[in-house]
C-alpha positions as CSV (number, residue, x, y, z in Angstrom):
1,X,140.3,41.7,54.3
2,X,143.4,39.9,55.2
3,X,145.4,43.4,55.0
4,X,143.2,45.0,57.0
5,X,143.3,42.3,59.6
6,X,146.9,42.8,59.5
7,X,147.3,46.6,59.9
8,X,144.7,47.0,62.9
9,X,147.2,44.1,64.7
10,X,150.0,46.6,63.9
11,X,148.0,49.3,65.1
12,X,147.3,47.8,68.1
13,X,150.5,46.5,69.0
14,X,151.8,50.1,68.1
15,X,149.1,51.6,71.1
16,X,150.2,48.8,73.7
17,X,153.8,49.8,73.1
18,X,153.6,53.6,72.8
19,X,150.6,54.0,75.6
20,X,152.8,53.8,78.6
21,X,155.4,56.1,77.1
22,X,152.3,58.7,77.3
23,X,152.2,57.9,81.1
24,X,155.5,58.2,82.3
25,X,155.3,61.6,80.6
26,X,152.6,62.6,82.4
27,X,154.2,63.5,85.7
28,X,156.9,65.5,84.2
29,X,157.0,69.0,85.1
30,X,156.0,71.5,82.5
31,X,158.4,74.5,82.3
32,X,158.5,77.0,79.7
33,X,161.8,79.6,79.0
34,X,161.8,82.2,76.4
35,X,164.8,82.7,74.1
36,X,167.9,83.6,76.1
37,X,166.5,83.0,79.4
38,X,167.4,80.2,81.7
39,X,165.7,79.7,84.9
40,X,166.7,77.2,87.6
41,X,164.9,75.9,90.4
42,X,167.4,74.4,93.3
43,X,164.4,71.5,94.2
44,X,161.4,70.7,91.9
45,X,159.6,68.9,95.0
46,X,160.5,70.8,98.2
47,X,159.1,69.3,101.4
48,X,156.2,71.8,102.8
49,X,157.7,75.1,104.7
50,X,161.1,74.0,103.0
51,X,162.7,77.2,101.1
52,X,164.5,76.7,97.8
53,X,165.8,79.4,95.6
54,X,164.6,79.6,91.8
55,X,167.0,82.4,89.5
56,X,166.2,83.5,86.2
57,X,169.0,84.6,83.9
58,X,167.6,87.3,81.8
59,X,168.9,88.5,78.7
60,X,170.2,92.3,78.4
61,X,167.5,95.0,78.7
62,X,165.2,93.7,80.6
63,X,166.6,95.4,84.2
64,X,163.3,94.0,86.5
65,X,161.6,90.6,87.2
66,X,158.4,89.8,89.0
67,X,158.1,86.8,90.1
68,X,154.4,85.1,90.8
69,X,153.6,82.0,92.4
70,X,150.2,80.6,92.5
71,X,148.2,77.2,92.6
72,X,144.7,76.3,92.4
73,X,143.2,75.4,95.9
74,X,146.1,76.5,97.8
75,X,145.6,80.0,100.1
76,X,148.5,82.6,99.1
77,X,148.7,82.9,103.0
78,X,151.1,79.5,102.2
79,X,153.3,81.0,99.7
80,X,155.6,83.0,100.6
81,X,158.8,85.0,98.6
82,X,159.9,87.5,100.9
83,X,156.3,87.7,102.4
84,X,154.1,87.6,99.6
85,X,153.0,85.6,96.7
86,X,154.5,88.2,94.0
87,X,158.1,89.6,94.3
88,X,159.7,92.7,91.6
89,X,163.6,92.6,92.0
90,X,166.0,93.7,89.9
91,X,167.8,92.1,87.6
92,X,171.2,92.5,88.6
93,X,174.2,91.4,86.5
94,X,171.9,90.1,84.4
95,X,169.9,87.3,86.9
96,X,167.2,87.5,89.8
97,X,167.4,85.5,92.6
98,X,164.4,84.7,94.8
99,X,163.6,82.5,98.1
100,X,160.3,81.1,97.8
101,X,158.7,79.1,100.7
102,X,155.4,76.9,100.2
103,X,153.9,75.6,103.0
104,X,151.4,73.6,101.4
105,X,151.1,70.7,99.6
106,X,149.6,71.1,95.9
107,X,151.0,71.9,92.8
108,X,152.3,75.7,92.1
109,X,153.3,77.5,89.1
110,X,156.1,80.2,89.4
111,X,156.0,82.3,86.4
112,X,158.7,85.0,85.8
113,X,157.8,88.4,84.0
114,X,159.4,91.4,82.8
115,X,157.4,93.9,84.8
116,X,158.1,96.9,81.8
117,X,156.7,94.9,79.0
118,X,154.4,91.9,80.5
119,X,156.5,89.2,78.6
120,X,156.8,86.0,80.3
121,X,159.9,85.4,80.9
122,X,160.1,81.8,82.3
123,X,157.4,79.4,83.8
124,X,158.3,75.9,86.3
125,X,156.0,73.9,87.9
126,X,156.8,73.1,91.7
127,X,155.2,69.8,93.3
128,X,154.9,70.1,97.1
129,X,154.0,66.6,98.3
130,X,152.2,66.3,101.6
131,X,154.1,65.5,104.7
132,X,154.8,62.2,105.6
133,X,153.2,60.6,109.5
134,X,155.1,58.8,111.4
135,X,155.4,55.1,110.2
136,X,156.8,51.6,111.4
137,X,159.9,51.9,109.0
138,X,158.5,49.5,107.4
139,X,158.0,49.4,103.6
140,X,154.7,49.8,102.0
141,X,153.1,47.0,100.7
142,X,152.6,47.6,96.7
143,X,152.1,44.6,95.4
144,X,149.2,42.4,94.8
145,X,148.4,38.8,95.6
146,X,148.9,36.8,92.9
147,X,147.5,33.3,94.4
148,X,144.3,33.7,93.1
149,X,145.3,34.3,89.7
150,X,148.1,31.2,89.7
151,X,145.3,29.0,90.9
152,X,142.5,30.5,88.3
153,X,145.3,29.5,86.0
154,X,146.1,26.3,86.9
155,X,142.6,25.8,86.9
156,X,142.2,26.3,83.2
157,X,145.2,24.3,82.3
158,X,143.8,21.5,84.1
159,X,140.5,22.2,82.7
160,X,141.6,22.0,79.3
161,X,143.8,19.1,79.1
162,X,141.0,17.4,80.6
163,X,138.6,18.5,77.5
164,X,141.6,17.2,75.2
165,X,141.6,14.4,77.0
166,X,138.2,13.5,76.7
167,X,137.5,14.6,72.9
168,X,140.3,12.2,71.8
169,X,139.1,9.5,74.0
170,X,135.3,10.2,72.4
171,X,136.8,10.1,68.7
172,X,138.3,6.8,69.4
173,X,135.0,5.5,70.8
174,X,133.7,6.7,67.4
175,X,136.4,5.9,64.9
């Protein structure tokens, strides 16, 4: 019984440890590159109707890339390379450059393929945030009020020196 009590603790101390290292993962943006290709985006969170460049460094043979952009929710009237969502160049010197323009906020997916065989080639994940309005240049306020708590705290302290109080002032009564 006592090892058992002593190994869900450990478990449990393991999960509060580990569980926010699941978190912080969470956000991170997925990408995917298949042997001898590298891929490079020039900003993973471009501002809406802000152009970056993504190029794809392909290994030899494959002579044309196509690359698609899409994301769920978005219109492809607000994604643009060259005028459409899906751009074929080719690969010259061994790389593919294109300019891709979202105008949208969301979360797109640019996959590169080898138009000849179908392969996927490389795959990056693009975060668009939505524009910011106006403010006060002020900072936002993030925190919480912790009043309450201290004085729900307090409370209890108070409340149970008083019960120590009083139980050892009852046993002397008795004893």
């Amino acid at each position: 019984m006592k090892i058992s009590r002593i190994a869900f603790s450990a478990l449990a101390a393991g999960a509060l440890v580990l569980g926010p290292t699941a978190v912080a993962f969470a956000d991170t943006p997925v990408t995917y590159e298949a042997p001898g290709v590298t891929a490079t985006v020039s900003d993973v969170t471009p501002a809406p109707g802000a152009t970056f460049t993504f190029v794809i460094d392909v290994p030899a043979g494959v002579t044309q890339v196509t690359l698609t952009v899409s994301a769920p929710g978005v219109s492809s009237s607000n994604i643009a390379i060259a005028g459409s969502k899906s751009l074929t160049k080719a690969a010259a010197d061994g790389s593919a450059t294109f300019d891709v323009t979202l105008n949208a906020a969301g979360t797109f997916t640019l996959v590169a393929t080898d138009p000849a065989t179908g392969a996927v080639l490389a795959s990056q994940a693009i975060t668009v945030a939505a524009p910011t309005t106006g403010g006060t240049g002020n900072l936002a306020s993030t925190g919480s009020n912790e009043t309450p708590l201290i004085a729900g705290a307090a409370a209890l302290v108070v409340l149970g020196a008083g019960g120590v109080v009083l139980a050892r002032r009852r046993r002397a009564h008795q004893g």
